[in-house]
MARMIVO-388130 format. One record per atom (N, C-alpha, C): residue in one letter; z, y, x. Coordinates in steps of 0.001 Angstrom, whole numbers, plus 500000, padded with zeros to 6 digits. Example, Ala and Ser with C-alpha at 12.3 -4.5 7.8 and 13.67 -1.06 7.14 Angstrom:
! MARMIVO-388130
A507800494310513190A507800495500512300A507800496700513200S507080497750512850S507140498940513670S507870500030512900
! end
This chain:
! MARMIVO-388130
X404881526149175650X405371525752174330X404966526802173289X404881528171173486X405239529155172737X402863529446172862X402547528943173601X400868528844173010X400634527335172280X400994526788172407X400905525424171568X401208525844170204X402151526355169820X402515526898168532X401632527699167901X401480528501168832X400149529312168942X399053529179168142X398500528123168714X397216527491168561X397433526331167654X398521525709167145X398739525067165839X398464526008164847X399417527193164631X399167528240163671X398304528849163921X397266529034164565X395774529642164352X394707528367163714X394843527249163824X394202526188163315X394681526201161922X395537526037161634X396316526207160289X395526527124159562X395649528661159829X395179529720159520X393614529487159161X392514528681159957X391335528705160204X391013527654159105X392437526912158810X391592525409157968X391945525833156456X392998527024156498X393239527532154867X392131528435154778X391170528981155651X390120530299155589X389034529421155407X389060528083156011X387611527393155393X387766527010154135X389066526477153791X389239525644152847X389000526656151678X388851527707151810X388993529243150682X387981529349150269X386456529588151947X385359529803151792X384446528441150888X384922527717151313X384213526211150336X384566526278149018X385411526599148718X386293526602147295X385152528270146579X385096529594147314X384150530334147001X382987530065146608X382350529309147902X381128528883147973X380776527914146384X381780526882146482X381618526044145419X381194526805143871X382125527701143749X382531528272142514X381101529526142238X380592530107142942X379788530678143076X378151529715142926X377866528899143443X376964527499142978X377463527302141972X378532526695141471X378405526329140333X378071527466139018X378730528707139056X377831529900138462X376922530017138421X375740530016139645X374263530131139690X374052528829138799X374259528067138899X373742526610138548X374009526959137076X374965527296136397X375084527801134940X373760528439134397X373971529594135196X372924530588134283X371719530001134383X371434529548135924X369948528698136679X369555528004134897X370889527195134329X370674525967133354X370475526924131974X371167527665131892X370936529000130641X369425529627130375X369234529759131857X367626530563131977X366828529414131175X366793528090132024X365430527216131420X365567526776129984
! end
């Protein structure tokens, strides 16, 4: 019982750390893509 919990709250943990890195990722593209549009 007490690894089931476990391994719920490490999934948890893993899907707020992707959900962070995409949200980075995003925000960072969309910056390049700014200036990318500034430059030409």
């Amino acid at each position: 019982m007490k690894q089931a919990a476990y391994i719920k709250h490490m999934l948890k943990a893993s899907h707020t750390f992707i959900v962070y890195i995409v949200h980075k990722l995003h925000y960072v593209c969309k910056k390049q893509n700014e200036t990318l549009f500034y430059r030409v």
